[in-house]
N, C-alpha and C positions, 0 to 999 in steps of 0.2 A: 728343756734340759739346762736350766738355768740357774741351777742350785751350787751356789757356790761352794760348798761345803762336798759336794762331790765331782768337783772340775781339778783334776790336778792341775800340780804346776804349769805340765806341758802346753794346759789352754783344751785339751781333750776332751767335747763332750759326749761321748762314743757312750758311756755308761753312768751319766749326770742325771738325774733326779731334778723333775720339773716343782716348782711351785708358782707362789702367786705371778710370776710374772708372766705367766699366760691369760693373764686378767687383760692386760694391755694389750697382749697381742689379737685378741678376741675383739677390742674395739677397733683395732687396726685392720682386721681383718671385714668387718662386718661395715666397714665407713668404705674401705676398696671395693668392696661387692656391692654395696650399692650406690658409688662410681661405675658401676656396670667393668671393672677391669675382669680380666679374664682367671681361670682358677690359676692358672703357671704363676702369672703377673704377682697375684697374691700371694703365693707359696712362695716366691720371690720376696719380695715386700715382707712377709713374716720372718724370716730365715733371717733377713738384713735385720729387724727388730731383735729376734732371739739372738743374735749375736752382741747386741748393742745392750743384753740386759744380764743381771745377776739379781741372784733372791740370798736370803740364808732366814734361816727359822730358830727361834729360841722358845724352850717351854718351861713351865714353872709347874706343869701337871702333866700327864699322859691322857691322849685322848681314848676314847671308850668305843670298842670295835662295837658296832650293834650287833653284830649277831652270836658274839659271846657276850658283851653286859659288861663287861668288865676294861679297865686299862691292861695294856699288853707290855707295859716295861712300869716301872715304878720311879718316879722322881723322887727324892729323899730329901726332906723339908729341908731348907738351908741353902740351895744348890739349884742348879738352872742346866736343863741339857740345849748344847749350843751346836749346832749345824743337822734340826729334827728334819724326818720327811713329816708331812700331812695328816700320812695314810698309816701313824701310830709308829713309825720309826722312830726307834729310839736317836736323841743325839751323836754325833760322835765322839764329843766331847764332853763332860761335864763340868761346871764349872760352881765355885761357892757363890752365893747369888749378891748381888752387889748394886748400885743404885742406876738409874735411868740413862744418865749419862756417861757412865761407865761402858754399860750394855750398849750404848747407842757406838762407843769407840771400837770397839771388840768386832760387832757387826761391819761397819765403816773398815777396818781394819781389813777385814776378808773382803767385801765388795769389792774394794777400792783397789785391791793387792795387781788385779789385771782389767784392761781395757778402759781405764778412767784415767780422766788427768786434770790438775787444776785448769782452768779454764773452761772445763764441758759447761754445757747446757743437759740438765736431766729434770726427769721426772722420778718422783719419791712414792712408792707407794707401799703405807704402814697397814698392814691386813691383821685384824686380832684371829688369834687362834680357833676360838668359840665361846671362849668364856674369861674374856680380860673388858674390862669395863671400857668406852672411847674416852674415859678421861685420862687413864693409863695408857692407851693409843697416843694423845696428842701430848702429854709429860714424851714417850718414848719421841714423836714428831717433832718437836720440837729441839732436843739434844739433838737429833741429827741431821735439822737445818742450821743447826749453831755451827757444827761440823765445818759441814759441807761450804758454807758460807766463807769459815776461815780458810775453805782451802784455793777460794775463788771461784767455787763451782756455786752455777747459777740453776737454782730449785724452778723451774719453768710452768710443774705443774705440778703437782700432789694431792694426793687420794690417803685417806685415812678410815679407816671404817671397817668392817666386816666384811670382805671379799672373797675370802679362799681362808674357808674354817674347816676344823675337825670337832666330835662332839666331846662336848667336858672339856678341851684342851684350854689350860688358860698359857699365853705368851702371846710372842708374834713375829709376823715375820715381815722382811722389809727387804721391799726391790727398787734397786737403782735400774732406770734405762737414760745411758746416755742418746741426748736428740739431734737430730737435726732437723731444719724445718718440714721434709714429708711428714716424718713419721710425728712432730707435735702438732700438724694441721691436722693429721688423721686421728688423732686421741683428743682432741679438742673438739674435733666437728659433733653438733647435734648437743651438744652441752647442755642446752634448752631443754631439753627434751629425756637424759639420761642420767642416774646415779653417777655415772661413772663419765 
């Protein structure tokens, strides 16, 4: 429930909408389990990560339900819907579409509004929707290491790629989690060996 776009003010995730940031919490979780810790320990361990993270999602298309065929809201060429769910939510905002690093502030903007502060230590992770090419991934990557950087925050680890798509959907979506050393020894461990 780490969707920024539906966390009020109050910091409330009672009725928050997950996205990609359960990509990391998946490595986190799956690196603790086999440290043999116990399922509480982990559920512990994960809760402290889901706290530590925010996503928000922007689309340039509507992704395609399979089992009607079709998009289930309609983007209107020119225009970019800004705080989407996954699972073919429409934005809650719409916005006139505007260049990489513009999008990269907007985003940054909401992320950054609770639980970050200049100085954190995070992890970046740019997920394309389903159908944004990884060279428009890393133009977006890019603008919001530039960010992040002037604001003193230290980019620790980042993931760019394909992780948490919908079908047809071209945009993307990007998760901040702020770290501290467990949780980047746990998203780090087996690196050898994983995508992610």
């Amino acid at each position: 429930n780490e969707d920024a776009a539906t966390i009020p003010e109050d910091g409330s995730r009672k009725n928050s909408r997950g996205l990609a940031g359960e990509v990391l919490l998946w490595k986190i979780a799956g690196t603790a389990a086999c440290e043999g810790r116990s399922l509480d320990e982990i559920a512990e361990l994960c809760q402290r990560a889901n706290d530590a993270t925010r996503s928000i999602g922007v689309a340039l298309s509507a992704c395609t339900i399979p089992e009607v065929g079709t998009p289930n809201f309609d983007v209107i060429e020119g225009t970019m819907e800004f705080g989407i769910g996954h699972h073919g939510d429409p934005g809650l905002s719409t916005y006139k579409l505007r260049p990489a690093r513009q999008i990269a502030e907007l985003v940054l903007k909401e992320l950054l509004r609770t639980g970050f502060s200049n100085g954190d230590s995070c992890a970046v992770l740019v997920s394309g929707l389903g159908s944004t090419t990884q060279m428009e991934l890393y133009i977006l990557y890019n603008s919001i290491a530039d960010i992040l950087k002037s604001r003193d925050m230290n980019v620790k680890l980042s993931y760019v790629g394909n992780y948490f798509t919908s079908l047809d959907m071209q945009g993307a979506s990007v998760t901040l989690m702020k770290l501290d050393d467990e949780l980047e020894r746990l998203i780090r461990a087996h690196e050898d060996i994983c995508l992610l």
